[in-house]
C-alpha positions in Angstrom: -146.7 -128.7 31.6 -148.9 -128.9 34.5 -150.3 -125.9 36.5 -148.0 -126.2 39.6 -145.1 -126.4 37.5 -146.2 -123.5 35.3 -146.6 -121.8 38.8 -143.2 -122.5 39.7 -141.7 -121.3 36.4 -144.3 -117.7 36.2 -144.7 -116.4 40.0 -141.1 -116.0 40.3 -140.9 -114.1 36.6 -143.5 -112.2 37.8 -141.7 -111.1 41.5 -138.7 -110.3 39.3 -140.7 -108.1 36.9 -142.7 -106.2 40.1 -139.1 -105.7 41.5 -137.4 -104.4 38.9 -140.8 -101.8 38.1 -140.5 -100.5 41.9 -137.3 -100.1 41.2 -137.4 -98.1 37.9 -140.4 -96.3 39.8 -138.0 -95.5 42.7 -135.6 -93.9 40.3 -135.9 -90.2 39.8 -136.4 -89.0 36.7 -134.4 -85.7 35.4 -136.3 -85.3 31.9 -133.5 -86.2 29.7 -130.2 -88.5 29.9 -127.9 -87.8 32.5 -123.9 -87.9 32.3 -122.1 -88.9 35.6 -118.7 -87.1 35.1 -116.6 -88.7 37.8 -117.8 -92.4 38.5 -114.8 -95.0 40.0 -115.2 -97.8 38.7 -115.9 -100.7 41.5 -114.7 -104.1 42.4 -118.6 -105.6 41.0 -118.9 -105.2 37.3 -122.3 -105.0 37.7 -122.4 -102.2 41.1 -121.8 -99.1 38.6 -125.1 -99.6 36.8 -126.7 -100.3 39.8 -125.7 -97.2 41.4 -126.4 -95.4 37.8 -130.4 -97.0 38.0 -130.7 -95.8 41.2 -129.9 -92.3 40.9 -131.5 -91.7 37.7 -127.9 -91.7 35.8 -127.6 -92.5 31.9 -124.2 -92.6 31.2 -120.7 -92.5 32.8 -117.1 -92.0 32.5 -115.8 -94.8 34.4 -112.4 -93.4 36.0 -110.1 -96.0 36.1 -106.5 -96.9 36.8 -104.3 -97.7 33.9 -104.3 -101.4 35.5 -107.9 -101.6 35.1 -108.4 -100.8 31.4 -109.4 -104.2 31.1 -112.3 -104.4 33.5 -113.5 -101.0 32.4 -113.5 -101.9 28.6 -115.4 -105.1 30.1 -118.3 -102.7 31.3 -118.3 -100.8 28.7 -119.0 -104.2 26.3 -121.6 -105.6 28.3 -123.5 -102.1 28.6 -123.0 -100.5 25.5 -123.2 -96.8 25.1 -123.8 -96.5 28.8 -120.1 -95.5 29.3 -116.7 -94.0 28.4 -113.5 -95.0 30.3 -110.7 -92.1 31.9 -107.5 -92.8 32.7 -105.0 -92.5 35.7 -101.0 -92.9 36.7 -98.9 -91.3 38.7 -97.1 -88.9 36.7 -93.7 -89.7 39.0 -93.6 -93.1 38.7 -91.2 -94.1 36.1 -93.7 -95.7 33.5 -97.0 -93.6 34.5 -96.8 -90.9 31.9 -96.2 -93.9 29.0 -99.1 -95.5 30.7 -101.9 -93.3 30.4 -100.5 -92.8 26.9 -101.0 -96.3 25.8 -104.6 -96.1 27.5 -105.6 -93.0 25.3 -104.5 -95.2 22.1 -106.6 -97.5 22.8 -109.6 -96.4 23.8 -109.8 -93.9 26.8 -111.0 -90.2 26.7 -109.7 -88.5 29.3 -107.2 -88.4 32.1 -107.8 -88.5 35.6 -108.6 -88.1 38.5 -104.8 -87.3 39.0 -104.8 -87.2 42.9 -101.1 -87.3 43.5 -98.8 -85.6 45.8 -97.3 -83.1 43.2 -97.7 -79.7 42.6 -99.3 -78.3 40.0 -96.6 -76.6 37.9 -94.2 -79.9 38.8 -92.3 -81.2 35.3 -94.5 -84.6 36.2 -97.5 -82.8 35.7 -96.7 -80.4 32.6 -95.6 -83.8 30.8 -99.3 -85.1 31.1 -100.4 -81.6 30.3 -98.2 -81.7 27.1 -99.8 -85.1 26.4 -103.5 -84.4 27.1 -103.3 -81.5 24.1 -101.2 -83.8 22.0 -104.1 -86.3 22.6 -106.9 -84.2 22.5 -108.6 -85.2 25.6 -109.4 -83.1 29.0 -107.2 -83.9 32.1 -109.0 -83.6 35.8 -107.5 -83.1 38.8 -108.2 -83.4 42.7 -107.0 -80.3 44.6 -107.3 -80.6 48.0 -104.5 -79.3 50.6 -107.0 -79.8 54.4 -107.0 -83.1 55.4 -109.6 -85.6 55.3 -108.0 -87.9 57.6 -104.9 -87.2 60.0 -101.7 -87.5 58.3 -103.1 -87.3 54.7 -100.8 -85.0 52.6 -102.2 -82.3 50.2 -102.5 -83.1 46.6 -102.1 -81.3 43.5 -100.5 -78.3 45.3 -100.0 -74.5 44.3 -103.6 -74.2 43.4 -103.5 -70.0 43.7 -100.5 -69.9 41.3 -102.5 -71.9 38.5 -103.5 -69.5 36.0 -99.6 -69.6 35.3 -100.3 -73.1 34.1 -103.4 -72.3 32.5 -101.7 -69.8 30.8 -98.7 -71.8 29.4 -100.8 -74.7 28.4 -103.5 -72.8 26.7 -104.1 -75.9 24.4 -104.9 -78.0 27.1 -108.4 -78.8 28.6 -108.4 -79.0 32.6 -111.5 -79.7 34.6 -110.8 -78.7 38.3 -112.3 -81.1 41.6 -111.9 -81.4 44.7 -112.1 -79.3 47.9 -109.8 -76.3 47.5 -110.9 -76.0 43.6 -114.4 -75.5 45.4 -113.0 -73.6 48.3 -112.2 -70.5 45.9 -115.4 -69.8 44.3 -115.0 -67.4 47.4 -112.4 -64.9 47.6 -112.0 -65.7 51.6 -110.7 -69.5 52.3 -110.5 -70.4 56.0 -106.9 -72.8 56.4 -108.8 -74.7 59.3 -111.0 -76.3 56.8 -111.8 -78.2 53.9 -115.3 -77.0 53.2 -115.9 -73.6 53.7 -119.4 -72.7 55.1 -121.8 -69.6 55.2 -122.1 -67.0 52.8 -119.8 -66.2 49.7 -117.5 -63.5 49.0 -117.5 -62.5 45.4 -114.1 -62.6 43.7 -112.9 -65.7 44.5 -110.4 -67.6 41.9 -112.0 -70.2 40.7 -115.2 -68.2 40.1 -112.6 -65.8 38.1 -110.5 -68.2 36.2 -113.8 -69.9 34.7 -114.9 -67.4 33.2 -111.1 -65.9 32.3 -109.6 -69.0 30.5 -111.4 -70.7 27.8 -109.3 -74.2 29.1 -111.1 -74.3 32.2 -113.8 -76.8 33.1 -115.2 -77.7 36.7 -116.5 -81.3 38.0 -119.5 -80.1 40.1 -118.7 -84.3 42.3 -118.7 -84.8 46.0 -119.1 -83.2 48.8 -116.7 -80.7 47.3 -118.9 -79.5 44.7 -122.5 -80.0 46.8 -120.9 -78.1 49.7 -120.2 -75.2 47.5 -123.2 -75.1 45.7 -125.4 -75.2 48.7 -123.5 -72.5 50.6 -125.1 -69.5 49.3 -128.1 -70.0 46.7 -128.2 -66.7 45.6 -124.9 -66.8 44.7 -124.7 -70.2 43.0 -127.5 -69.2 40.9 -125.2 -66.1 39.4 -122.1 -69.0 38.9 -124.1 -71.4 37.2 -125.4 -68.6 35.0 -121.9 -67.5 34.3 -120.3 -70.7 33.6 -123.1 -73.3 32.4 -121.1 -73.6 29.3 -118.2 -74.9 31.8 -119.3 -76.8 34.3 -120.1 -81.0 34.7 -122.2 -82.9 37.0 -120.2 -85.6 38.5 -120.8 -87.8 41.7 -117.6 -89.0 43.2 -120.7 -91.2 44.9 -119.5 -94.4 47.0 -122.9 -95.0 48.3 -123.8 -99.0 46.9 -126.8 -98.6 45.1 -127.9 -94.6 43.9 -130.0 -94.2 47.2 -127.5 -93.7 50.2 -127.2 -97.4 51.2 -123.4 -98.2 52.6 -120.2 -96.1 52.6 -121.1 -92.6 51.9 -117.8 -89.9 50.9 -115.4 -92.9 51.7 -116.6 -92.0 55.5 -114.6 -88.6 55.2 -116.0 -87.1 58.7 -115.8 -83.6 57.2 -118.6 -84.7 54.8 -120.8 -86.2 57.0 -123.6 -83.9 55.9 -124.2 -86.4 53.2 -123.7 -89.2 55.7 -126.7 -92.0 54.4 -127.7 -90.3 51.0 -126.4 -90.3 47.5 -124.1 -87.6 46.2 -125.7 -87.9 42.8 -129.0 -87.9 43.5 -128.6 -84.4 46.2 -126.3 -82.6 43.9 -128.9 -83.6 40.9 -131.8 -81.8 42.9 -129.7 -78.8 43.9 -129.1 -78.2 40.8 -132.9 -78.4 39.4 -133.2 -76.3 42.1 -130.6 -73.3 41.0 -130.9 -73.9 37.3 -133.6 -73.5 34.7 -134.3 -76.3 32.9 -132.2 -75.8 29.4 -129.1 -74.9 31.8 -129.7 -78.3 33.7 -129.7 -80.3 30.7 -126.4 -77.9 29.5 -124.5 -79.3 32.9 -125.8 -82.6 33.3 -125.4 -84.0 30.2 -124.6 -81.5 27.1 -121.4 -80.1 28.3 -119.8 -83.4 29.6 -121.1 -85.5 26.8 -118.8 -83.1 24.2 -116.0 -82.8 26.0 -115.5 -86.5 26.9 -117.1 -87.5 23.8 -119.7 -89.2 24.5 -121.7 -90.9 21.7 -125.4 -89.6 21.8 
């Protein structure tokens, strides 16, 4: 081999190799692994690890439709022990519920997100409840009832009359998300609103119901979660105390690649305060902000990685 052709073949190694270390330098580092709870999978198999690499993220449950088992067992394959798969149908459709049980057989560990228009105690819903204790796996849901956008209809309804659900299916592992979950860390929620501002009024029913029902979990993802979080640091740093045991970070991130480039909150104009940067990567630094560091590693990897059994 000559020396222009081994210049040919080495300088653009060597460009690939300086890229890839800015990159990894880039990355922020959050002392330990790093479970992403709530992580859609995307139409480029390769776009969740790149959003993963540049956040900082280790690992991810990939929530995916019962139509895309396929692509998320795919990922999984190719990236091995980066990722567990979820599972969602709609629990009124007349083969959803035999769905996501054919998708827990084979593979998945959890259901969700379930972000249908149904309310909370509907029959549809206590089926999959029934199931997800049957199965042994957790079962997340959006609650939201403001609109993002005008004419969208609330989802996962009768959120205040829940601990009657948590209550009849003790067995069952629910992790709460979404913006009224977050909404009632507070025991005032404004109706004009999907994410309350200013500071919090102690006695709100999430806050209570954490700590009340052992079946209770909480997805710390989105703007939901961030908002909350952010609202009153005194306070969050009393609720993370109280419930590191029960909370998960997740991202619910749509940015392209872990640092704010593209769509950010699915252009939701109520959560443009995260407009340009990446859910993950804020909600990661609040958190090292509000939490000492063995709670950190409790809610950003320890607690998720047991309850959606991640290998370690």
């Amino acid at each position: 081999m000559n020396r222009r052709t081994l210049l040919k073949t080495i300088l653009p190694a060597a460009a690939t190799v300086r890229q890839l270390a800015a990159q990894d330098a880039a990355a922020p580092q959050w002392g330990g692994p790093v479970l992403d709870t709530h992580l859609h999978i995307r139409g480029d198999a390769d776009a969740c690890f790149k959003h993963m690499q540049g956040c900082g993220v280790t690992h991810a449950v990939l929530l995916s439709g019962a139509n895309d088992q396929e692509r998320a067992k795919a990922e999984m394959e190719k990236r091995p022990g980066h990722f567990v798969r979820s599972v969602r149908a709609d629990p009124a459709s007349a083969d959803g519920v035999q769905a996501i049980r054919e998708a827990l057989k084979k593979g998945a560990v959890s259901i969700g997100e379930l972000k249908f228009h149904l309310a909370l105690d509907s029959a549809e819903m206590r089926r999959v409840y029934d199931m997800a204790a049957e199965m042994g796996v957790p079962v997340m849901m959006h609650i939201q009832d403001f609109p993002h956008f005008p004419g969208e209809m609330p989802y996962n309804t009768g959120y205040p009359q829940f601990d009657k659900v948590l209550k009849a299916h003790s067995k069952t592992k629910f992790i709460g998300h979404g913006d009224l979950f977050w909404a009632h860390i507070a025991a005032d929620v404004p109706t004009d609103r999907g994410y309350p501002l200013g500071p919090i009024k102690k006695g709100g029913l999430t806050d209570r119901w954490l700590s009340e029902f052992p079946n209770l979990y909480a997805d710390m993802s989105a703007n939901s979660g961030n908002n909350a979080l952010s609202r009153d640091a005194e306070f969050s740093r009393g609720f993370i105390a109280r419930h590191k045991s029960k909370l998960m970070f997740g991202s619910d991130c749509s940015c392209a690649d872990g640092n704010g480039a593209g769509v950010s909150q699915n252009n939701n104009p109520e959560a443009a305060r995260l407009a340009g940067k990446c859910v993950a990567r804020a909600t990661l630094g609040l958190l090292q902000g509000l939490a000492s560091k063995d709670v950190f590693r409790q809610i950003t990897f320890e607690n998720g990685a047991k309850l959606f059994k991640v290998p370690v």
